[in-house]
Biopython code that builds the backbone (N, CA, C, O; Angstrom):
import numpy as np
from Bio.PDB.StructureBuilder import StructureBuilder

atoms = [
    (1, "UNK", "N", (27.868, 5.201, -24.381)),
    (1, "UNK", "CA", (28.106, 4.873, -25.771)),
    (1, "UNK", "C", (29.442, 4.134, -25.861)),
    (1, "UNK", "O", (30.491, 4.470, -25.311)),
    (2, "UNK", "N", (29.212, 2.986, -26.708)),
    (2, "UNK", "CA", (30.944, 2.387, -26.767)),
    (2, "UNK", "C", (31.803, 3.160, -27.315)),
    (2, "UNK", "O", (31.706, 4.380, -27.446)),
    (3, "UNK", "N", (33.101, 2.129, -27.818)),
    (3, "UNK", "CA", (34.162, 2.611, -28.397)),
    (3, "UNK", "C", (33.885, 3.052, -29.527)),
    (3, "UNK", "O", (34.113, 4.131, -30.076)),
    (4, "UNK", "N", (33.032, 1.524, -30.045)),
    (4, "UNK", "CA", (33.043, 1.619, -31.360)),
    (4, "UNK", "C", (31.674, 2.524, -31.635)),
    (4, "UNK", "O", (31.593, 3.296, -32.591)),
    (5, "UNK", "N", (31.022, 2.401, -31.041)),
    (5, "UNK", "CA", (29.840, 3.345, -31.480)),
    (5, "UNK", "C", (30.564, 5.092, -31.731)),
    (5, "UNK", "O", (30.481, 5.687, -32.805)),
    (6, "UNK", "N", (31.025, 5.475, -30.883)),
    (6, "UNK", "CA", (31.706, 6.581, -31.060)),
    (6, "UNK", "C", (32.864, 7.195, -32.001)),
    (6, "UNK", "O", (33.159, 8.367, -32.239)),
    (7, "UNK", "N", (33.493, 5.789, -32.518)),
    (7, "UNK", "CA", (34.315, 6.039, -34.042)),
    (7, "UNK", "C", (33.573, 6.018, -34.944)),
    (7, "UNK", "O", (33.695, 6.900, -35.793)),
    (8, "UNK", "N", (32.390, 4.867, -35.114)),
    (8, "UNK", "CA", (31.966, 5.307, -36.036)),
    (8, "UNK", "C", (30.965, 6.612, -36.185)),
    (8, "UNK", "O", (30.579, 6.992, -37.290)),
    (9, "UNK", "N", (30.669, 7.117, -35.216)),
    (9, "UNK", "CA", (30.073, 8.568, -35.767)),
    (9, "UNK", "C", (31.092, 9.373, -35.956)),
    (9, "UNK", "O", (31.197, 9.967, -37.029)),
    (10, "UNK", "N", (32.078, 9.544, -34.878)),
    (10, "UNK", "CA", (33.442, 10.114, -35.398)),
    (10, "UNK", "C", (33.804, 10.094, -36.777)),
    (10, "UNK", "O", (34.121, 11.133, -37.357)),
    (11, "UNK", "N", (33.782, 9.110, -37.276)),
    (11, "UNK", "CA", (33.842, 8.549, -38.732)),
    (11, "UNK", "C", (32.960, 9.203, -39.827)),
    (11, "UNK", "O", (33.552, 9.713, -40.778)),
    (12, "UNK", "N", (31.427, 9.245, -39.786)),
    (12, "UNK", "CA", (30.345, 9.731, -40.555)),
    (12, "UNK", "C", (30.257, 10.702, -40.186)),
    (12, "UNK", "O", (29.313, 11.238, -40.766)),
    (13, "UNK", "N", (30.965, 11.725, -39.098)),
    (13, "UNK", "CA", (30.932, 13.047, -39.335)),
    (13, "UNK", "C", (32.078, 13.794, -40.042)),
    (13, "UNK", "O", (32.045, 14.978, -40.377)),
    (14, "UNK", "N", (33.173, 12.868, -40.235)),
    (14, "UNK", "CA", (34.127, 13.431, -41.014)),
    (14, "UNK", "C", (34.127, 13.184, -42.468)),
    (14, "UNK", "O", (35.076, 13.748, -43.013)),
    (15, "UNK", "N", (33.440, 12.587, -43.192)),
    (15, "UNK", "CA", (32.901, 12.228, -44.079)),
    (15, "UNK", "C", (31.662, 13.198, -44.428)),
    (15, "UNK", "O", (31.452, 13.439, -45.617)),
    (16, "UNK", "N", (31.190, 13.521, -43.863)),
    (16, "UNK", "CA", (29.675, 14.474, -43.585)),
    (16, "UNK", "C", (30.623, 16.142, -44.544)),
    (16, "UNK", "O", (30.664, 16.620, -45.678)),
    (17, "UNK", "N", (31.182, 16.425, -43.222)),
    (17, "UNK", "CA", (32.105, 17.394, -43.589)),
    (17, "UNK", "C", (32.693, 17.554, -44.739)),
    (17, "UNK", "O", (32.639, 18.672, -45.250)),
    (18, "UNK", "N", (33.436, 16.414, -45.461)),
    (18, "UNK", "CA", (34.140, 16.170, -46.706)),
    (18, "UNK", "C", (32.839, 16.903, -48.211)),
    (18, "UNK", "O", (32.937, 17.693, -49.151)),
    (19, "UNK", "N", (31.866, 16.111, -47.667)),
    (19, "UNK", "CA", (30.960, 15.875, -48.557)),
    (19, "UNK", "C", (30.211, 17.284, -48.530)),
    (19, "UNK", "O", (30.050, 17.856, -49.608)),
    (20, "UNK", "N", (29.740, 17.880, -47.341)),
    (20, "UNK", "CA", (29.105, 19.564, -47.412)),
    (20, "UNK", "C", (29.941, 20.486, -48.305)),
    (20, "UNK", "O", (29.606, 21.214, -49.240)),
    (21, "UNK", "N", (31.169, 20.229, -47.718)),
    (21, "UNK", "CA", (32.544, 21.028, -48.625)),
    (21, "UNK", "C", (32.679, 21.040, -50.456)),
    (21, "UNK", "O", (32.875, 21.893, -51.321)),
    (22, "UNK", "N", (32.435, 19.499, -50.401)),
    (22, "UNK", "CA", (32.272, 19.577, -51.763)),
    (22, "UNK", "C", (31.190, 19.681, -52.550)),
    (22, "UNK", "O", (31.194, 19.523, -53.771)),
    (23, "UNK", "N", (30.125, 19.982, -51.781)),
    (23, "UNK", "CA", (28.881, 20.884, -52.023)),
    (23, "UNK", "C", (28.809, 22.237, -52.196)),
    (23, "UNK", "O", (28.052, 22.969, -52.833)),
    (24, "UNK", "N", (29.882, 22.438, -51.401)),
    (24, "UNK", "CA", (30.059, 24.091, -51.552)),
    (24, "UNK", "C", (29.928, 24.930, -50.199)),
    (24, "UNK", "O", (30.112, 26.128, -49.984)),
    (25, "UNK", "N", (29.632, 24.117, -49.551)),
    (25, "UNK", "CA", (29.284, 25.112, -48.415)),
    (25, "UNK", "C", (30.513, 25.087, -47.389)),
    (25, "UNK", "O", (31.375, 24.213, -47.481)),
    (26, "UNK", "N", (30.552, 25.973, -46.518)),
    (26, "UNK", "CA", (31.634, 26.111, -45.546)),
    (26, "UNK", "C", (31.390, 26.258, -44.012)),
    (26, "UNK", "O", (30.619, 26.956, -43.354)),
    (27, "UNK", "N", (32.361, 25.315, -43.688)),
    (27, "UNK", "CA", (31.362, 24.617, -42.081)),
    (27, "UNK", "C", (32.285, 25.702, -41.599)),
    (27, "UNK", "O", (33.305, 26.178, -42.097)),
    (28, "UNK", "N", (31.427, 26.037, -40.135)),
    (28, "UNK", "CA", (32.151, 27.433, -39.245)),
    (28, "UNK", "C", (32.199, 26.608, -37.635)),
    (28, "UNK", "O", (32.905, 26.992, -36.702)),
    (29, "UNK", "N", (31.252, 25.382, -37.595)),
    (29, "UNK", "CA", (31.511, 24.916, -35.987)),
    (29, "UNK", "C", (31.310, 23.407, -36.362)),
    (29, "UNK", "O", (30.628, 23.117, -37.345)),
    (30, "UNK", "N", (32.020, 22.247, -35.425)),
    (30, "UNK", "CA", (31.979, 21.148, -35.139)),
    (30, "UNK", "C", (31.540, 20.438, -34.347)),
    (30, "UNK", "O", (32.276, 20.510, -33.363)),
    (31, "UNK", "N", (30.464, 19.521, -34.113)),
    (31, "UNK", "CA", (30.331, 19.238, -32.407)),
    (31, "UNK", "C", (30.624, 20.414, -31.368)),
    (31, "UNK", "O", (31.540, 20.488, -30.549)),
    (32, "UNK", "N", (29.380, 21.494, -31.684)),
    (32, "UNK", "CA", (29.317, 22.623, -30.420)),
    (32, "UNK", "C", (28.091, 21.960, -29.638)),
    (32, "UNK", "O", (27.052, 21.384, -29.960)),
    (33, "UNK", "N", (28.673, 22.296, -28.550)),
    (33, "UNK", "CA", (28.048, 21.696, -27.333)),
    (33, "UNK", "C", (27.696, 22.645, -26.114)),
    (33, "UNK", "O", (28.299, 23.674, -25.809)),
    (34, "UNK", "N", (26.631, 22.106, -25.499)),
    (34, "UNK", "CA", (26.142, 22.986, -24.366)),
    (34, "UNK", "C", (25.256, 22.120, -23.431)),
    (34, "UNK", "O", (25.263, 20.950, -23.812)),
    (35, "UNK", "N", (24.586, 22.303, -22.459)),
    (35, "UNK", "CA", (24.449, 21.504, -21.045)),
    (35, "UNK", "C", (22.944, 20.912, -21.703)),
    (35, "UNK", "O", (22.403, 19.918, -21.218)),
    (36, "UNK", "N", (22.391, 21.628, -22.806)),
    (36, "UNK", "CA", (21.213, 20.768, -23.808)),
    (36, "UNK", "C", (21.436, 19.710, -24.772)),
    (36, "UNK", "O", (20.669, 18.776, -25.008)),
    (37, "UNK", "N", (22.572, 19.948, -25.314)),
    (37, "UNK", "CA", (22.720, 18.548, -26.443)),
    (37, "UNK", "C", (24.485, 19.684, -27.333)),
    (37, "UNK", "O", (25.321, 20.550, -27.073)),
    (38, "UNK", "N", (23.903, 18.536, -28.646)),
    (38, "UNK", "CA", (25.025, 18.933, -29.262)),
    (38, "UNK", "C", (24.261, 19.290, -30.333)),
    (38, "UNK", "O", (23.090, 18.933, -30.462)),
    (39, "UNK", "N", (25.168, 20.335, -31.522)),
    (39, "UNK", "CA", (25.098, 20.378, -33.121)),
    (39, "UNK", "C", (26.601, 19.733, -33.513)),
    (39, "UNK", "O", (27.729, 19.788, -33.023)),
    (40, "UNK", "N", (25.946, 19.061, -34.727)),
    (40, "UNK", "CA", (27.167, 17.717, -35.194)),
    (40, "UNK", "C", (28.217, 19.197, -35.882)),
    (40, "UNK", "O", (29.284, 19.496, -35.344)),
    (41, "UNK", "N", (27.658, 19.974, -37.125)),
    (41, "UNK", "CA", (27.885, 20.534, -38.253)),
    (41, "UNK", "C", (26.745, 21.961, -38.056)),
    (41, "UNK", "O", (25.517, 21.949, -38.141)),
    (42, "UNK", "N", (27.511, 22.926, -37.819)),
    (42, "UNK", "CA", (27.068, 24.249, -38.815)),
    (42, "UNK", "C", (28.178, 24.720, -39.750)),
    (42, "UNK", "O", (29.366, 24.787, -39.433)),
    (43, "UNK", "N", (27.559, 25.103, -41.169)),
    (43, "UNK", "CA", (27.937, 25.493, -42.211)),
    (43, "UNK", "C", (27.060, 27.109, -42.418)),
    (43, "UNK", "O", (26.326, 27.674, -41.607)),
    (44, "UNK", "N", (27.469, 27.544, -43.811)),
    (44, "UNK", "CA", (26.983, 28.842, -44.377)),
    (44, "UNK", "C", (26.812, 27.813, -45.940)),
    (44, "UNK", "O", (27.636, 26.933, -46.191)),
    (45, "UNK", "N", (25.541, 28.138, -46.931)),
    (45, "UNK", "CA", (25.729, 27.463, -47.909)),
    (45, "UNK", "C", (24.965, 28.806, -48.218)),
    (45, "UNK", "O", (23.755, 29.008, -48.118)),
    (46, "UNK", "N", (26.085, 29.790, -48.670)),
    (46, "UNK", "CA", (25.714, 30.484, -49.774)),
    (46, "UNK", "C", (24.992, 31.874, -48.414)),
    (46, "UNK", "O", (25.804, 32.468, -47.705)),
    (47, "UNK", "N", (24.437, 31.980, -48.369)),
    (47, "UNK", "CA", (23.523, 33.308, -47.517)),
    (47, "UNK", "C", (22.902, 32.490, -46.472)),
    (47, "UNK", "O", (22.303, 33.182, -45.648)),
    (48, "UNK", "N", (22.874, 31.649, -46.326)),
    (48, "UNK", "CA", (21.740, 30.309, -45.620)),
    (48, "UNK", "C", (22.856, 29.552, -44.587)),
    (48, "UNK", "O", (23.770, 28.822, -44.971)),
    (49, "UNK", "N", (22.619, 29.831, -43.487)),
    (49, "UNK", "CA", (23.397, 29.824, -41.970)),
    (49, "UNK", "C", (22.619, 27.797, -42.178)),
    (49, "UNK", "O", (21.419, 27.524, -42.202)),
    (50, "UNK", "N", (23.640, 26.907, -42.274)),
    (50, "UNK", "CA", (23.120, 25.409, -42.213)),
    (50, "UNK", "C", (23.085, 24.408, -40.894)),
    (50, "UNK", "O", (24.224, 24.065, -40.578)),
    (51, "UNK", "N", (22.112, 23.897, -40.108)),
    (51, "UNK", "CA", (22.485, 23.391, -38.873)),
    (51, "UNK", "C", (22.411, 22.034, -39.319)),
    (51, "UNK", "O", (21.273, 21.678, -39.628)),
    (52, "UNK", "N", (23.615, 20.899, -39.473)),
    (52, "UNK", "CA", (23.466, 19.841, -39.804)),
    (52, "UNK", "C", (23.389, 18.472, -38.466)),
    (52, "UNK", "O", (24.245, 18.229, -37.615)),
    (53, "UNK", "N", (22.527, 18.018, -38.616)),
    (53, "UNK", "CA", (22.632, 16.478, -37.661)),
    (53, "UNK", "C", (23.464, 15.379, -38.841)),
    (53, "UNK", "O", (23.438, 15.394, -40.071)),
    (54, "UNK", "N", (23.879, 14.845, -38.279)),
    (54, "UNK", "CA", (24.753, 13.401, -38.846)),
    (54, "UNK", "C", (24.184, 12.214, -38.248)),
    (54, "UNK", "O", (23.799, 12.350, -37.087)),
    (55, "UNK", "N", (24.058, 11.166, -38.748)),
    (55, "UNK", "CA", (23.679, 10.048, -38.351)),
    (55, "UNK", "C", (24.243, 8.664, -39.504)),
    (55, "UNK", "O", (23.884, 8.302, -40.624)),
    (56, "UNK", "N", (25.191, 8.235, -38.611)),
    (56, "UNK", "CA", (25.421, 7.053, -39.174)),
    (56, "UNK", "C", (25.319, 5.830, -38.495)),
    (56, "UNK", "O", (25.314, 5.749, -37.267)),
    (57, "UNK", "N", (25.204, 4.491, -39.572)),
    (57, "UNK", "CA", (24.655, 3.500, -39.215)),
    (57, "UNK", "C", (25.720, 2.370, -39.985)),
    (57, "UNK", "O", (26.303, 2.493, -41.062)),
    (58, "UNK", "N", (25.738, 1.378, -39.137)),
    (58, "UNK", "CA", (26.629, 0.320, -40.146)),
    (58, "UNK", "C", (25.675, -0.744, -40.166)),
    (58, "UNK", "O", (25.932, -1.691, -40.910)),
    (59, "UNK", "N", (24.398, -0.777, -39.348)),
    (59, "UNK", "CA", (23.767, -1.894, -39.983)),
    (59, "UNK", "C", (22.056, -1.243, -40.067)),
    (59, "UNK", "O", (22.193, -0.165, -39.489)),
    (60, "UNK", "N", (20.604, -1.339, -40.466)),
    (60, "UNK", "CA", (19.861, -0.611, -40.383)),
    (60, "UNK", "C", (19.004, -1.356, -39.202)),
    (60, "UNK", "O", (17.852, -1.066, -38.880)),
    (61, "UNK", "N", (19.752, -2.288, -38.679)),
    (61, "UNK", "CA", (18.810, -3.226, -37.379)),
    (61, "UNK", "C", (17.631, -2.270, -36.563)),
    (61, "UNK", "O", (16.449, -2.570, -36.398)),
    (62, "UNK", "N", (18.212, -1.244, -36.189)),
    (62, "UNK", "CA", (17.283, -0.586, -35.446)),
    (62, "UNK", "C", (16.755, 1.382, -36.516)),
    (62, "UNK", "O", (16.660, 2.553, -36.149)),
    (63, "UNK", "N", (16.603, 0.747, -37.649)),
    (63, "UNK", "CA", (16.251, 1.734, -38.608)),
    (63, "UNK", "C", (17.185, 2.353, -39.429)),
    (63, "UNK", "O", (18.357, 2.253, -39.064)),
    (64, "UNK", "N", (16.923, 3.046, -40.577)),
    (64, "UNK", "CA", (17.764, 4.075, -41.184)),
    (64, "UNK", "C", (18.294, 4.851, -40.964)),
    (64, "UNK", "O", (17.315, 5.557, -40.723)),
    (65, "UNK", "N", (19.515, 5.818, -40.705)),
    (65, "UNK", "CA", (19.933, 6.872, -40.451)),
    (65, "UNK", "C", (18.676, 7.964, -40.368)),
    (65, "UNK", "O", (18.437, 8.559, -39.317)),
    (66, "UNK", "N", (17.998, 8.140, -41.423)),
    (66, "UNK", "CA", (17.469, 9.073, -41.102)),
    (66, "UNK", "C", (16.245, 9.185, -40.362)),
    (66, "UNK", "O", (15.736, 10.248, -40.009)),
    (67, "UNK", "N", (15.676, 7.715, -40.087)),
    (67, "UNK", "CA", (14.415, 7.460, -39.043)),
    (67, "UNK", "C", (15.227, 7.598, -38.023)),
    (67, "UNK", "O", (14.818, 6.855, -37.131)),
    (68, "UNK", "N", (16.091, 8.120, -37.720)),
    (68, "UNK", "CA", (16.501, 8.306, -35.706)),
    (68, "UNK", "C", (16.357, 9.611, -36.169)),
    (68, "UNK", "O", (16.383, 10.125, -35.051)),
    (69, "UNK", "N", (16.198, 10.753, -37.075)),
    (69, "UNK", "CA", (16.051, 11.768, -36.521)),
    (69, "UNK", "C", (14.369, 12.270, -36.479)),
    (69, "UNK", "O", (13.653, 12.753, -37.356)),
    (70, "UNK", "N", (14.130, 11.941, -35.146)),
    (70, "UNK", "CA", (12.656, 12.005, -34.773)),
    (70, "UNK", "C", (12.012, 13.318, -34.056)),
    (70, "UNK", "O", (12.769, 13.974, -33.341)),
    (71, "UNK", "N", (10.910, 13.664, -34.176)),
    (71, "UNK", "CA", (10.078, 15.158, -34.075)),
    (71, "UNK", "C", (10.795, 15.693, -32.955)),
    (71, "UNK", "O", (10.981, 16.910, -32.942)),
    (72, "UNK", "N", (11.358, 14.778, -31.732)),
    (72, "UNK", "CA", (11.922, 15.123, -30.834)),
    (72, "UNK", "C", (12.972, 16.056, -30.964)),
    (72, "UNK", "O", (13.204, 17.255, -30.808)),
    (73, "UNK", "N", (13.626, 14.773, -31.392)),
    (73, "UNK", "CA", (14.995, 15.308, -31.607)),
    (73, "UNK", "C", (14.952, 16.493, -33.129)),
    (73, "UNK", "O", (16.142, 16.770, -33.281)),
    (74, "UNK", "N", (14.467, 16.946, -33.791)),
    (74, "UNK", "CA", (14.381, 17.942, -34.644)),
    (74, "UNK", "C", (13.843, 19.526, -33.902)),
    (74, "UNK", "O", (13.964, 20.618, -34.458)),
    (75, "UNK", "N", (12.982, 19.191, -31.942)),
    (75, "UNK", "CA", (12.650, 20.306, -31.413)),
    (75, "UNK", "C", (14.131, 20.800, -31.241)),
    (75, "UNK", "O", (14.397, 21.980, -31.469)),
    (76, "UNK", "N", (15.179, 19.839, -30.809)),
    (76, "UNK", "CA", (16.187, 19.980, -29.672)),
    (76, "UNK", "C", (17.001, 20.867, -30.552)),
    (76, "UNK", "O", (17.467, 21.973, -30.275)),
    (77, "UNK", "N", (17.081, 20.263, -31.539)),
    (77, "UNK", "CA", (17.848, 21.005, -32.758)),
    (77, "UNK", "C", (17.662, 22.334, -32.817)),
    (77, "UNK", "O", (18.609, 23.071, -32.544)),
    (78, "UNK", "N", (16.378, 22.880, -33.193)),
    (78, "UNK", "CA", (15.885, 24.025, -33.024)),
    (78, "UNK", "C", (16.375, 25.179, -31.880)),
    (78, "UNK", "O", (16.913, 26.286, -31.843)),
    (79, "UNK", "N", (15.717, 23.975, -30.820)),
    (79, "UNK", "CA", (16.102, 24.636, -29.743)),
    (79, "UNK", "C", (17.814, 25.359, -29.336)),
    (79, "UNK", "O", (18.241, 26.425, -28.891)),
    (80, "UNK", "N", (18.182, 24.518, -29.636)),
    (80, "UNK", "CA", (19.721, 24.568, -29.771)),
    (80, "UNK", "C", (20.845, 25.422, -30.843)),
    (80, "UNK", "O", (21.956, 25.951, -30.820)),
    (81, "UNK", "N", (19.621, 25.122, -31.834)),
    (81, "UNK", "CA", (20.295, 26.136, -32.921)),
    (81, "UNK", "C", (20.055, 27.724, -32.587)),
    (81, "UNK", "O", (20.957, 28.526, -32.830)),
    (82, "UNK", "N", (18.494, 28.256, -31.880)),
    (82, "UNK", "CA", (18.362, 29.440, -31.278)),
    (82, "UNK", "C", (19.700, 29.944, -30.616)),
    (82, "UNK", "O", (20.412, 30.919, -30.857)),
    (83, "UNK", "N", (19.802, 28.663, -29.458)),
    (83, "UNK", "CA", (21.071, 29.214, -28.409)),
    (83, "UNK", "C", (22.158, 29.860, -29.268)),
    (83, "UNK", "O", (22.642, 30.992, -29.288)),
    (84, "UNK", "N", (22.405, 28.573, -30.076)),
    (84, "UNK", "CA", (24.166, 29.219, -30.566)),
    (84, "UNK", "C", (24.448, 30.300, -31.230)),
    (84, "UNK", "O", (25.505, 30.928, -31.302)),
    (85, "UNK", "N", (22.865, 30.575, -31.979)),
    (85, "UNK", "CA", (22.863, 32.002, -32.733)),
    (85, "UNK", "C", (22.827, 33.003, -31.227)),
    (85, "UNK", "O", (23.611, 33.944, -31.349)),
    (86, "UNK", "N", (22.382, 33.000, -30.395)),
    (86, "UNK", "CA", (22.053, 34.165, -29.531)),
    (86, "UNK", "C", (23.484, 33.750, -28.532)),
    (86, "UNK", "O", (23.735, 34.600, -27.678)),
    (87, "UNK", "N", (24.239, 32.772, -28.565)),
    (87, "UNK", "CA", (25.777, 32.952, -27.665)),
    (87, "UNK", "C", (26.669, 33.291, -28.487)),
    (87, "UNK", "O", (27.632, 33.865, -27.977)),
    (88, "UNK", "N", (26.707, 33.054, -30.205)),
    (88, "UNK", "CA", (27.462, 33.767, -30.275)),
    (88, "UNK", "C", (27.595, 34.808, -31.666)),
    (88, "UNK", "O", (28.421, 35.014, -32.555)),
    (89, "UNK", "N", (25.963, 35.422, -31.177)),
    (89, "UNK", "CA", (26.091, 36.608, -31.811)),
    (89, "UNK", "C", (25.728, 36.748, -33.444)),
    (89, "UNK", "O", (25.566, 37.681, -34.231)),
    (90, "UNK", "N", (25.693, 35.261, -33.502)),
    (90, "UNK", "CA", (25.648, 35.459, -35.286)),
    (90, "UNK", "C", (24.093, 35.752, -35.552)),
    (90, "UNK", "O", (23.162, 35.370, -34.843)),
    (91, "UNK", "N", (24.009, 36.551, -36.784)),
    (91, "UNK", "CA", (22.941, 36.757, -37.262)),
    (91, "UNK", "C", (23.041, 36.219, -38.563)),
    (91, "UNK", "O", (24.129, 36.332, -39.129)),
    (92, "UNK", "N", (21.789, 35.460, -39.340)),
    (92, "UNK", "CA", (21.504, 35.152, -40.866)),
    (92, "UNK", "C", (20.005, 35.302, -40.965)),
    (92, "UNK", "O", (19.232, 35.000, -40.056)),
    (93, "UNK", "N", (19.672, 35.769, -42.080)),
    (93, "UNK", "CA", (19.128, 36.033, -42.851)),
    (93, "UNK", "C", (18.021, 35.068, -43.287)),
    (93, "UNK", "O", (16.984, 35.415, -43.852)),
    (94, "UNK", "N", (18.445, 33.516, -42.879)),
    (94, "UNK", "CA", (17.564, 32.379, -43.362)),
    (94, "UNK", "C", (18.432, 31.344, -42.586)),
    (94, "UNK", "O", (19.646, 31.413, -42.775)),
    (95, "UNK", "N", (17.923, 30.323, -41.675)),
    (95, "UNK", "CA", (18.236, 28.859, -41.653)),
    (95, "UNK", "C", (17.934, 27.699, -42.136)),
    (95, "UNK", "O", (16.787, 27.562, -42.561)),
    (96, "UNK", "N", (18.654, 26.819, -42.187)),
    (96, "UNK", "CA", (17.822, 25.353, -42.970)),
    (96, "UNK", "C", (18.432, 24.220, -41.640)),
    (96, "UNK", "O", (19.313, 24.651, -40.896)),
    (97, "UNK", "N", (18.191, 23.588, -41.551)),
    (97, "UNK", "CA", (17.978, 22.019, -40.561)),
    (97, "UNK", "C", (18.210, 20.826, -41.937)),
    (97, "UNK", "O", (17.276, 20.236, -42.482)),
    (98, "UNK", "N", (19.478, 20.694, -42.252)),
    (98, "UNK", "CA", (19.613, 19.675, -42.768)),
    (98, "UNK", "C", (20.010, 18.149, -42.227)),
    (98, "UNK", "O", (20.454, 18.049, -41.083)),
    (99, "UNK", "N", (19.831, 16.843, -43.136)),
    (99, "UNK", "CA", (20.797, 15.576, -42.154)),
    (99, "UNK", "C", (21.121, 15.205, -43.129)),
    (99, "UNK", "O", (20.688, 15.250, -44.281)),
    (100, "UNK", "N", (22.352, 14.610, -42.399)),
    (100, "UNK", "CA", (23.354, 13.876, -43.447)),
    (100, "UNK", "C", (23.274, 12.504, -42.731)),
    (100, "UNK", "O", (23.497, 12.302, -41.537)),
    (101, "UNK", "N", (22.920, 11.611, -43.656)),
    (101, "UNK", "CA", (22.485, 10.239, -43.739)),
    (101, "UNK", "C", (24.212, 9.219, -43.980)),
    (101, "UNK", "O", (24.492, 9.067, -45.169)),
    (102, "UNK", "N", (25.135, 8.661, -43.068)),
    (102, "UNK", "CA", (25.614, 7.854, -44.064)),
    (102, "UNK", "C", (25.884, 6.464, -43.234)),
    (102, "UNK", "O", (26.320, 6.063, -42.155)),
    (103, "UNK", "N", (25.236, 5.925, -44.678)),
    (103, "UNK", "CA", (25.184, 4.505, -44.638)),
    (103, "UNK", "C", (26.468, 3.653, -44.746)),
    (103, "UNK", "O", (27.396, 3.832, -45.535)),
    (104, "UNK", "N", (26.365, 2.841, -43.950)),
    (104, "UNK", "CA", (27.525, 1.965, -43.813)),
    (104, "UNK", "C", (27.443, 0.414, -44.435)),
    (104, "UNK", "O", (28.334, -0.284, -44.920)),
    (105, "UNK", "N", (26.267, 0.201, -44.265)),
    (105, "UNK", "CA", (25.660, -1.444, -45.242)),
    (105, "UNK", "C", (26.035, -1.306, -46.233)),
    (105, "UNK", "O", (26.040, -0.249, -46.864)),
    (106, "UNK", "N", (26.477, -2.474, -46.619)),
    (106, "UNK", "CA", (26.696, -2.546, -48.107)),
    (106, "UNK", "C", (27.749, -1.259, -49.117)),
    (106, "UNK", "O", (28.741, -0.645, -48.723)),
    (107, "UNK", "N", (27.261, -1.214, -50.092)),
    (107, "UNK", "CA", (28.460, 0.137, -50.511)),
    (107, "UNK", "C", (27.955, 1.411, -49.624)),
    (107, "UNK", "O", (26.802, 1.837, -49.685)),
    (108, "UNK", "N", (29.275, 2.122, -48.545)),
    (108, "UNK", "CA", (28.514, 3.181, -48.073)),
    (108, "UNK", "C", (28.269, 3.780, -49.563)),
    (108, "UNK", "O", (28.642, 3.553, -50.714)),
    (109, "UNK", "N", (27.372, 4.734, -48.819)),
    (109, "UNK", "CA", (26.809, 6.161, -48.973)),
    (109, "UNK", "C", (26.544, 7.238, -48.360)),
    (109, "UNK", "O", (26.339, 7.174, -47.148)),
    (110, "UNK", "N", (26.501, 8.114, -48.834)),
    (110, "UNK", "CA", (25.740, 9.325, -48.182)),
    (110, "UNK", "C", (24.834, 10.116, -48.774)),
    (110, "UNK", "O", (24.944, 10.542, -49.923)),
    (111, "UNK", "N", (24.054, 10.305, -48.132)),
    (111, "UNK", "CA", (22.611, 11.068, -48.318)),
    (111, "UNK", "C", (22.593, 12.020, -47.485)),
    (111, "UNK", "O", (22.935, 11.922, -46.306)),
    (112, "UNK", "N", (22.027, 13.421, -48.258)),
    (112, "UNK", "CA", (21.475, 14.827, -47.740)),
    (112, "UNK", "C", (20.619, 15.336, -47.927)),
    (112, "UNK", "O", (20.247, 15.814, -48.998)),
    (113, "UNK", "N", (19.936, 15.352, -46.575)),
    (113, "UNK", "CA", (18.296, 15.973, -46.883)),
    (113, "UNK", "C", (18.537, 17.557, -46.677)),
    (113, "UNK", "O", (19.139, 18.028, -45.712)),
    (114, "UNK", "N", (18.174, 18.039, -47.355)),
    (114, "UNK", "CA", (18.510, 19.631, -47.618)),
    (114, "UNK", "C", (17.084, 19.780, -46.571)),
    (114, "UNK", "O", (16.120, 19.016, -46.619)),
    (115, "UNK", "N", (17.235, 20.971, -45.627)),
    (115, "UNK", "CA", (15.545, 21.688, -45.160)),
    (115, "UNK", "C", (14.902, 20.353, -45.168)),
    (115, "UNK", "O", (14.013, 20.028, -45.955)),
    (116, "UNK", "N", (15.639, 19.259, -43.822)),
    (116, "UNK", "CA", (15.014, 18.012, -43.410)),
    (116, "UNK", "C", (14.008, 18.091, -43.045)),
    (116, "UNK", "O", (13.145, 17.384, -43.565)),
    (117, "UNK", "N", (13.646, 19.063, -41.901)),
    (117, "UNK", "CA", (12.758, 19.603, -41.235)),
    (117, "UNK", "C", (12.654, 21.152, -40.728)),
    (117, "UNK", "O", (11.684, 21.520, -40.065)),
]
sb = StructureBuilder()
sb.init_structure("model")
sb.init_model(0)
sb.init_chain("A")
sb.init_seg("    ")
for serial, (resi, resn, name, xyz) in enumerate(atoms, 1):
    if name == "N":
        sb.init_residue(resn, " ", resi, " ")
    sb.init_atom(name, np.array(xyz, "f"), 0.0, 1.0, " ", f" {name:<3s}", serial, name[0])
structure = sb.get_structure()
């Protein structure tokens, strides 16, 4: 991955963050990582343990933010979100799989699919 590819997600995940917060919810991990992949964002929104993907884009050449998150990549998530609950211990009550969409074309934005998948 380049330089720049890597600021700018650097970028749309700190923005991601800004924006969950002022949703209300309260992120507990950042880019946790393990020898399977990564989670961008877990939060708590309210009783509801949140596993967020981020995806940003500055141009939509090769699709929308939220068409890269594909059936695949929504197993891995899963998969991954199991682990971190069972390494470290946390228990909730309910999960959701949200993405945070932000667009860089034109005026950014950001978009949140609540229970993406």
């Amino acid at each position: 991955m380049s330089r720049r590819n890597q600021a700018t997600g650097a970028y749309g995940e700190r923005r991601a963050v800004r924006h969950l917060i002022a949703a209300g919810l309260q992120p507990v991990a950042r880019n946790w990582r393990c020898p399977e992949g990564e989670i961008d964002i877990i939060a708590w929104d309210g009783p509801i343990l949140v596993f967020c993907e981020v995806k940003t884009r500055r141009t939509n050449d090769y699709g929308t933010p939220t068409e890269a998150v594909v059936p695949a990549k929504a197993r891995r998530l899963r998969h991954l979100a199991a682990r971190w609950l069972t390494e470290t211990g946390t228990t909730a009550t309910e999960v959701r799989f949200d993405v945070v969409a932000i667009h860089l074309t034109g005026p950014h934005r950001i978009e949140h699919l609540k229970a993406a998948f």
